[in-house]
C-alpha positions as CSV (number, residue, x, y, z in Angstrom):
1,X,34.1,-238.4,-112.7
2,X,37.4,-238.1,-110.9
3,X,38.3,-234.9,-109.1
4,X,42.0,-233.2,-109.1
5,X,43.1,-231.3,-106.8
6,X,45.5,-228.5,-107.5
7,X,48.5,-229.5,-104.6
8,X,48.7,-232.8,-106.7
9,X,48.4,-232.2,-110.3
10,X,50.1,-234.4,-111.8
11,X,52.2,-233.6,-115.2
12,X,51.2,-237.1,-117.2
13,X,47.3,-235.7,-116.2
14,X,45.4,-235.4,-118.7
15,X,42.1,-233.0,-118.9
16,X,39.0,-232.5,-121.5
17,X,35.8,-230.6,-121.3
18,X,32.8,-232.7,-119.6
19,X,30.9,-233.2,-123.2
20,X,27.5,-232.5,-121.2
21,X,28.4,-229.0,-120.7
22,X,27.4,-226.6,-123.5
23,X,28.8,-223.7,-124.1
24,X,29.3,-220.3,-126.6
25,X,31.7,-218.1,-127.4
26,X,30.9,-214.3,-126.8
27,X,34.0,-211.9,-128.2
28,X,36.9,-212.9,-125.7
29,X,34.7,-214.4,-123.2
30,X,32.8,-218.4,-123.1
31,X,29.6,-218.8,-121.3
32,X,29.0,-222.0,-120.0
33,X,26.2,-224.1,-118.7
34,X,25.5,-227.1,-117.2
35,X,22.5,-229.2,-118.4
36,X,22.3,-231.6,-115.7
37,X,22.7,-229.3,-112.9
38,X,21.6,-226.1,-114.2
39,X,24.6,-223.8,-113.3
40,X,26.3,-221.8,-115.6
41,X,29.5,-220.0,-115.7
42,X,31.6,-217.4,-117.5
43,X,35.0,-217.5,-118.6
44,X,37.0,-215.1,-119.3
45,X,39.8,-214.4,-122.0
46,X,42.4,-216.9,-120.3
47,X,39.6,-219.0,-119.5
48,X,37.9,-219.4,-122.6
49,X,41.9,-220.0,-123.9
50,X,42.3,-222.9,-121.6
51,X,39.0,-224.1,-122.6
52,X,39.6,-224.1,-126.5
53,X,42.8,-225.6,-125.3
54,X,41.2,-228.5,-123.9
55,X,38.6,-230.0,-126.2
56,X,40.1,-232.8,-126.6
57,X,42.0,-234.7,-124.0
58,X,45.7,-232.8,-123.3
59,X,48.3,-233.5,-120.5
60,X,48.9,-230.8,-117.6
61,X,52.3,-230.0,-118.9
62,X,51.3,-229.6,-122.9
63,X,48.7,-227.4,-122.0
64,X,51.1,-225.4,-119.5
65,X,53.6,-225.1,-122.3
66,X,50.6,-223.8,-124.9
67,X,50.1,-221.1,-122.3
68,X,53.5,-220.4,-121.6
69,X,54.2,-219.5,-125.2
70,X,51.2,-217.5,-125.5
71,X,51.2,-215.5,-122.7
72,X,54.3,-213.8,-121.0
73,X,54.0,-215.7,-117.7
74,X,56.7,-218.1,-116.3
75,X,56.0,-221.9,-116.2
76,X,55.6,-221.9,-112.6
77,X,53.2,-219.3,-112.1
78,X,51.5,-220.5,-115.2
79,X,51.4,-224.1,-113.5
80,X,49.8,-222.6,-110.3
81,X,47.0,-220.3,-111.5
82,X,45.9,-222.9,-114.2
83,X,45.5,-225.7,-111.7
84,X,43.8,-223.7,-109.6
85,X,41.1,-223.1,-112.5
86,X,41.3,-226.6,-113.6
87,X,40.4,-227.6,-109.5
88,X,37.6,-225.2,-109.9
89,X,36.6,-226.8,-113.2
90,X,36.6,-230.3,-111.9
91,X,34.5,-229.5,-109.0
92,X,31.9,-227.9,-111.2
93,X,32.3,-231.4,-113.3
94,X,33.1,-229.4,-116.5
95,X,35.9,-231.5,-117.5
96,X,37.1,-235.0,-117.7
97,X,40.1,-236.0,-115.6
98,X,42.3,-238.6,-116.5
99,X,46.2,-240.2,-117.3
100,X,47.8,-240.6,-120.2
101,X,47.9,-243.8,-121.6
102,X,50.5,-245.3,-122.3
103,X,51.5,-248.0,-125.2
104,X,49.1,-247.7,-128.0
């Protein structure tokens, strides 16, 4: 499972949730939980957003532009807090990290 790290997200990057880790909603919040390690997380509102967001695979800058129209936050400091969740969420392996593919 590749890794991302937040001072190099790239824009063509494309993130999914790990389909090992299981999770449920509760109200605004998503509780998470690893199988194969055991840990377990919860998310809250923005969070559980970005998680909905990415069930299936989505490029950085999509997913920046869902939040930006969502919530009143400007694309940079959208950019910045949600790689630094998505860094978090890779090194917890509860997502899938990839590139876009190009020419189907």
């Amino acid at each position: 499972m590749t890794l991302i790290e937040s001072s190099v997200m790239d824009p063509a990057t494309t993130i999914c949730r790990n389909p090992e880790i299981m999770f449920t909603e509760l109200g605004d919040k998503t509780m998470t939980m690893n199988i194969e390690t055991g840990n377990y997380h919860e998310l809250n509102s923005i969070g559980s957003a970005i998680w909905r967001e990415i069930e299936q695979p989505v490029q950085i800058d999509l997913l920046r532009d869902r939040l930006c129209n969502r919530y009143d936050v400007s694309p940079e400091q959208c950019l910045s807090e949600m790689s630094d969740f998505l860094t978090e969420l890779s090194a917890l392996q509860m997502v899938v990290v990839g590139k876009e593919q190009t020419g189907n």
